[in-house]
TIROBA-403987 format. One line per 5 residues: number of its first residue (from 1); their letters; for each residue x, y, z of C-alpha. Coordinates in nm, 3 decimals. Example, Ala and Ser with C-alpha at 12.3 -4.5 7.8 and 13.67 -1.06 7.14 Angstrom:
// residues 2
1	as	1.230/-0.450/0.780 ~ 1.367/-0.106/0.714
//
This chain:
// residues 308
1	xxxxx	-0.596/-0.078/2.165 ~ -0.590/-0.060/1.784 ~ -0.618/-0.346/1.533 ~ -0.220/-0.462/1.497 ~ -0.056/-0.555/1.181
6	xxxxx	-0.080/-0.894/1.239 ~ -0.451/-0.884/1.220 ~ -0.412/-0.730/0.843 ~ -0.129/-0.952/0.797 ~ -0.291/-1.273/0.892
11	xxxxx	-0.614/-1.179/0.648 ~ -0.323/-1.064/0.347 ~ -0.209/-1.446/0.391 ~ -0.539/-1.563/0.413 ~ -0.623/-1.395/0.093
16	xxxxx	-0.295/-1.552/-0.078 ~ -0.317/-1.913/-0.012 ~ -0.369/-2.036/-0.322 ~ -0.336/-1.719/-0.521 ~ 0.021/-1.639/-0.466
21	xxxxx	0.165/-1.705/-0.801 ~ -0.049/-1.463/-0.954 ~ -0.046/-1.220/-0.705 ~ 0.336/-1.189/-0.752 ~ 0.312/-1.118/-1.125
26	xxxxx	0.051/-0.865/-1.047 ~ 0.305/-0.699/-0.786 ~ 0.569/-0.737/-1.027 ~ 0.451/-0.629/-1.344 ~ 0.258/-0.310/-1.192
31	xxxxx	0.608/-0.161/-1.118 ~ 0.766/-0.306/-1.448 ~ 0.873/0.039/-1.601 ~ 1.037/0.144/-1.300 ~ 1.255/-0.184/-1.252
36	xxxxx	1.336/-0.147/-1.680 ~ 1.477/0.228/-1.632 ~ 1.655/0.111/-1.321 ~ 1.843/-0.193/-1.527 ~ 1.870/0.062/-1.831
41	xxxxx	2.040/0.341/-1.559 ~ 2.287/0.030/-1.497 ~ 2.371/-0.071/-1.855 ~ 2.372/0.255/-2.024 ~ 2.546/0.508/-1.796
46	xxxxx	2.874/0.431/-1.613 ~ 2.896/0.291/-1.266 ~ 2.970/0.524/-0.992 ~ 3.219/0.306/-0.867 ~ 3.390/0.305/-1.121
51	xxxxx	3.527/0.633/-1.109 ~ 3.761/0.818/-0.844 ~ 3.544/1.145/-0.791 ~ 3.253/1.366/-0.885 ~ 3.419/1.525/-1.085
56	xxxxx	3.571/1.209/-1.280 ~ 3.207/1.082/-1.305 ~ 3.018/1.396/-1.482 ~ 3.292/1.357/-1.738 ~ 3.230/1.012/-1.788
61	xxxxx	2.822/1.134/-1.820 ~ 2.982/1.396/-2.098 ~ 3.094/1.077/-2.278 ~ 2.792/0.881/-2.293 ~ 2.601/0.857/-2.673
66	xxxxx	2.286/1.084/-2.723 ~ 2.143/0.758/-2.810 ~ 2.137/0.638/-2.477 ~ 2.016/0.952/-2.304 ~ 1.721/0.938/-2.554
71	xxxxx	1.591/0.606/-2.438 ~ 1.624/0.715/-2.092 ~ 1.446/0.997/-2.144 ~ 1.183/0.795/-2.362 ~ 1.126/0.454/-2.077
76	xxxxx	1.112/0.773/-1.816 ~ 0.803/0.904/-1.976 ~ 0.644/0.596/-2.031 ~ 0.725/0.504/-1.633 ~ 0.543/0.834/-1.520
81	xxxxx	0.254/0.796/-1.751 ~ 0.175/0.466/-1.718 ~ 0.300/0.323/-1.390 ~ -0.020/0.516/-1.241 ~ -0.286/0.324/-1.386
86	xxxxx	-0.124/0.038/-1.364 ~ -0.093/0.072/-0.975 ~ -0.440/0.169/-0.987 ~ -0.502/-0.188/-1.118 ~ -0.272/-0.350/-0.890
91	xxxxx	-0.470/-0.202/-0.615 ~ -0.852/-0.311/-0.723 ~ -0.663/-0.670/-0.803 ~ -0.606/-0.691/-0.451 ~ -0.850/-0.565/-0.341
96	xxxxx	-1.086/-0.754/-0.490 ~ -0.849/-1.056/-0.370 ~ -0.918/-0.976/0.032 ~ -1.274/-0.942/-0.086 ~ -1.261/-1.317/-0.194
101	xxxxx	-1.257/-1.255/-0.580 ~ -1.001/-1.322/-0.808 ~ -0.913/-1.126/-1.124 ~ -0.668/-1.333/-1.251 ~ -0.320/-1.158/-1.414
106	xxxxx	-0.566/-0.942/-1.581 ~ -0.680/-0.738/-1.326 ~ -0.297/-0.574/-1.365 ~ -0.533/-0.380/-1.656 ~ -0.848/-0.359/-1.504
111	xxxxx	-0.817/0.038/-1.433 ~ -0.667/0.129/-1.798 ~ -0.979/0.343/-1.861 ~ -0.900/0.557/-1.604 ~ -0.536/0.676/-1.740
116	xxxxx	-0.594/1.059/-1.709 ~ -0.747/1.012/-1.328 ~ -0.437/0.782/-1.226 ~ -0.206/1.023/-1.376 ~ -0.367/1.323/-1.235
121	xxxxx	-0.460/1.133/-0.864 ~ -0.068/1.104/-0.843 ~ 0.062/1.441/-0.961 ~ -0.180/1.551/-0.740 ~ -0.086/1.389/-0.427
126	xxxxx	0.325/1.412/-0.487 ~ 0.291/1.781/-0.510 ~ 0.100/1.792/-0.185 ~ 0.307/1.584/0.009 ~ 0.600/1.750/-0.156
131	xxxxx	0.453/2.101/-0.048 ~ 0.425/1.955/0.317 ~ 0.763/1.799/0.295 ~ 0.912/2.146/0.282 ~ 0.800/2.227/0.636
136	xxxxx	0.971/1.932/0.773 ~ 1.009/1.544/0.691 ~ 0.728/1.425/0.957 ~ 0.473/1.692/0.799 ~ 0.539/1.548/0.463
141	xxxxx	0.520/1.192/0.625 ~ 0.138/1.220/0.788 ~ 0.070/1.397/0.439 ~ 0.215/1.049/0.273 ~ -0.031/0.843/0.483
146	xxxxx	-0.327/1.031/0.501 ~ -0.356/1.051/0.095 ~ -0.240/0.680/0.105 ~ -0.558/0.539/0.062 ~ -0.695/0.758/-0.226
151	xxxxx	-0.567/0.496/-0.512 ~ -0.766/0.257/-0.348 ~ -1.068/0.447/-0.384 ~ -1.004/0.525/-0.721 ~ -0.942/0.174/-0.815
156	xxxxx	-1.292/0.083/-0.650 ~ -1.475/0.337/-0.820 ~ -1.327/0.474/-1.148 ~ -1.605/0.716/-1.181 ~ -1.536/0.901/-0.846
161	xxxxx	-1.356/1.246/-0.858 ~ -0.985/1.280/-0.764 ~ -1.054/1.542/-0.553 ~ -1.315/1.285/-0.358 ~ -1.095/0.986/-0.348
166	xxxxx	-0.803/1.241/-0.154 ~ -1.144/1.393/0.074 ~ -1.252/1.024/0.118 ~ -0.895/0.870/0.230 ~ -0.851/1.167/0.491
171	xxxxx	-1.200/1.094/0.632 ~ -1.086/0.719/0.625 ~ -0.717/0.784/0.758 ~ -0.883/1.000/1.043 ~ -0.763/0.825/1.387
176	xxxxx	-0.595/0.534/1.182 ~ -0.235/0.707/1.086 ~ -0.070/0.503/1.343 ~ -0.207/0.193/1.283 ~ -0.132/0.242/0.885
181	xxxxx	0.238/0.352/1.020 ~ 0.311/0.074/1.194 ~ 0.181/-0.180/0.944 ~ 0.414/-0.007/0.752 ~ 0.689/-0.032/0.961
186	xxxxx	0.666/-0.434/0.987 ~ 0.747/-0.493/0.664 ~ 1.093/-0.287/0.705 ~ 1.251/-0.650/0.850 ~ 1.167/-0.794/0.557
191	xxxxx	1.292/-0.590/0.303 ~ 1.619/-0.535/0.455 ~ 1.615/-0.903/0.496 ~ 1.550/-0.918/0.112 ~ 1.862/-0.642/0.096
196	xxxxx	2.068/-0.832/0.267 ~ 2.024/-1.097/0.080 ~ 2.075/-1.013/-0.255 ~ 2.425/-0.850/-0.124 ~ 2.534/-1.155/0.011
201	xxxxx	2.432/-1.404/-0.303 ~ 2.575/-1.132/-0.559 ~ 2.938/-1.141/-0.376 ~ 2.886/-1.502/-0.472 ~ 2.752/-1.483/-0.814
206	xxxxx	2.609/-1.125/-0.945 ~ 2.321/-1.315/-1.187 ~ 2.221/-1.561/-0.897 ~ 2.211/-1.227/-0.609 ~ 2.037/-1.031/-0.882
211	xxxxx	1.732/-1.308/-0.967 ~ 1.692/-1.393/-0.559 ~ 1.694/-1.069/-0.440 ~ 1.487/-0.934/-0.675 ~ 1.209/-1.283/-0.622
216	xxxxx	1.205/-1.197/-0.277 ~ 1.185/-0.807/-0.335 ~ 0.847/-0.947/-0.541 ~ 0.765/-1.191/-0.221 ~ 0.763/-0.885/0.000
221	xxxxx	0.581/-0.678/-0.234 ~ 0.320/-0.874/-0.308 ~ 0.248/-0.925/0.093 ~ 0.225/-0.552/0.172 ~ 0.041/-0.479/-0.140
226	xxxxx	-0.246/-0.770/0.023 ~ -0.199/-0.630/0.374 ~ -0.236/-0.285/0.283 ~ -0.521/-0.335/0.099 ~ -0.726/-0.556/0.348
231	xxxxx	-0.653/-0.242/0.582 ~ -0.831/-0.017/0.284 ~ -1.130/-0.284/0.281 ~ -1.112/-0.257/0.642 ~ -1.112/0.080/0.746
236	xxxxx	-1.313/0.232/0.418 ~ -1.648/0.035/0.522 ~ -1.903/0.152/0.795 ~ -1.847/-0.073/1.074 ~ -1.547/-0.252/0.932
241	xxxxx	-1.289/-0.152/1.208 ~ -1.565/-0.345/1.442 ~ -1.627/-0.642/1.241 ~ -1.234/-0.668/1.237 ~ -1.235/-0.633/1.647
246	xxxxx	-1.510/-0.928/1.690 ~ -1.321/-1.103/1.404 ~ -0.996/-1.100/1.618 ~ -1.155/-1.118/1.930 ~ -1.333/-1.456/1.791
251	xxxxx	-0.996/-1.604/1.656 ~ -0.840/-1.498/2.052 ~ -1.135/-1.719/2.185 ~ -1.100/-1.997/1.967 ~ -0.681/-1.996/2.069
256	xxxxx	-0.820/-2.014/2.424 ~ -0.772/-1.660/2.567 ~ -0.955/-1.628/2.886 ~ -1.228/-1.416/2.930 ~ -1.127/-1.153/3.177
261	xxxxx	-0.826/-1.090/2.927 ~ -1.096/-1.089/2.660 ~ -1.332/-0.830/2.833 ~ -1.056/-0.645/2.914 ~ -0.936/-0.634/2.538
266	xxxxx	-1.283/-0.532/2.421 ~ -1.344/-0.242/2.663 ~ -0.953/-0.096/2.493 ~ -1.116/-0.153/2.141 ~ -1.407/0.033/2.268
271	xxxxx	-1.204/0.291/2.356 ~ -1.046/0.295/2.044 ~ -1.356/0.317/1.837 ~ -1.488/0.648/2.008 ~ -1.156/0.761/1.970
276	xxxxx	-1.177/0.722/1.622 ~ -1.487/0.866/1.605 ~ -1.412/1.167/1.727 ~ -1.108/1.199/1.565 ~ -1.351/1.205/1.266
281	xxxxx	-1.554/1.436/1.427 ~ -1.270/1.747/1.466 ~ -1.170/1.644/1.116 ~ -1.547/1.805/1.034 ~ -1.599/1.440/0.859
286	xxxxx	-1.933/1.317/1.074 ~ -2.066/1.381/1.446 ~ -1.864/1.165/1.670 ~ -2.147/1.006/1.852 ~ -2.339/0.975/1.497
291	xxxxx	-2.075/0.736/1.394 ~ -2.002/0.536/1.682 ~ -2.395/0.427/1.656 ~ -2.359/0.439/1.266 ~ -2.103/0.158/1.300
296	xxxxx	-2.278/-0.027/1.536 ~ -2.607/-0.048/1.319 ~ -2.412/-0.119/1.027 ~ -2.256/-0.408/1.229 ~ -2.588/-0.530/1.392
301	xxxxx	-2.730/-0.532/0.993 ~ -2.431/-0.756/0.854 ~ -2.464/-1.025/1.130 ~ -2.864/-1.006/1.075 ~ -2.764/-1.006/0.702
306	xxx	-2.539/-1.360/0.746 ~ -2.809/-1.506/0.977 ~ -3.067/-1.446/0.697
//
């Protein structure tokens, strides 16, 4: 058994009642540069459609002003300079937010100290999973997810090392891929939901497809981005993944769930947790029966901690 989506889901929501206005600027604005070369792409180059063949179309490129091609280039250098750090805020904003603390629209900025480490944490980790990518797709794939949580770190602790915050999210990631894959995959309805969408309303009216789809492209955003991060909180503490077990199990007992189904549940998660553990453990990352008890003090000390 192995903490679903909906548990990191139902915490991301949690997190956003109340705060969802400014969570969906953060989203928004962090990928900014990237939607403004996109609408540029549209405006200053010719449609594909437009034209009858490949050939047609790289004449029609021949034809467009230097001009244009210049501030292509220019909002393409800004988007791969900058759209790092500014990730890296997004990231320690919500963060923060699943921790119960709110940085306000400001948080967007929080990281911009750390422009050289964001810049080099992402070359970094594209040319790694772009090395593995040229085995095969799933290689490059486990790569993706097993770096996936070295922003996070980074955004958590500026002064850390980009080589530590990649070490630290493959000791994190170790037994967890799936779980992180298929909170992945349950966004996938939505955003093709959000595609769909914005096809259907722009058949209608182009302006009116254009400003929905791209609200609820935001919407969606903005929930992954607090899901995804309440799996980093979860899975990057000692004794999280079992604090997020008794959490569930708690909420399963309050919805009435009996108790044989209950016991039953508990001795999978058990399972699960040594699992982990020694998946840890043949990663070279910590001694599998080391952790299991690590996590279990660590858990003992944060309930004696709240009872104090």
């Amino acid at each position: 058994m192995m903490l679903g989506s909906f548990y990191y889901k139902t915490k991301a929501k949690e997190a956003l009642k109340g705060n969802w206005q400014t969570a969906m600027l953060v989203a928004f604005f962090s990928g900014i540069l990237s939607t403004v070369l996109q609408v540029l792409q549209l405006v200053l180059l010719p449609s594909q459609m437009s034209v009858a063949s490949p050939e047609a179309y790289a004449m029609e490129l021949l034809k467009v002003p230097q001009s244009n091609w210049l501030i292509l280039l220019a909002v393409s250098v800004l988007a791969l300079v900058a759209s790092p750090v500014l990730a890296l805020g997004c990231n320690h904003y919500f963060v923060r937010l699943n921790r119960g603390e709110d940085l306000g629209f400001a948080g967007l900025f929080s990281r911009m100290g750390s422009f050289l480490k964001a810049l080099w944490l992402y070359v970094r980790m594209f040319v790694q999973i772009f090395l593995w990518s040229l085995l095969l797709f799933i290689p490059g794939m486990i790569a993706a997810i097993r770096y996936s949580m070295a922003p996070y770190f980074l955004a958590e602790n500026p002064e850390m090392k980009v080589s530590e915050a990649i070490n630290k999210s493959k000791e994190t990631m170790a037994g967890q891929k799936m779980n992180f894959f298929s909170l992945m995959v349950s966004f996938l309805g939505w955003s093709m939901l959000a595609m769909l969408v914005q096809t259907y309303l722009c058949e209608m009216n182009y302006v009116l497809g254009t400003v929905v789809g791209l609200a609820f492209q935001v919407w969606v955003a903005t929930y992954q981005n607090a899901a995804v991060a309440n799996f980093f909180c979860v899975n990057s503490k000692k004794g999280g993944v079992r604090q997020a077990f008794d959490d569930m199990f708690g909420r399963f007992e309050e919805m009435g769930m009996d108790q044989e189904t209950l016991d039953q549940m508990k001795a999978q998660a058990e399972e699960t947790m040594r699992k982990q553990a020694q998946a840890r453990a043949d990663d070279g990352t910590l001694d599998a029966s080391q952790e299991t008890a690590q996590e279990a003090t660590d858990s003992n000390q944060d309930d004696q901690d709240l009872l104090d």
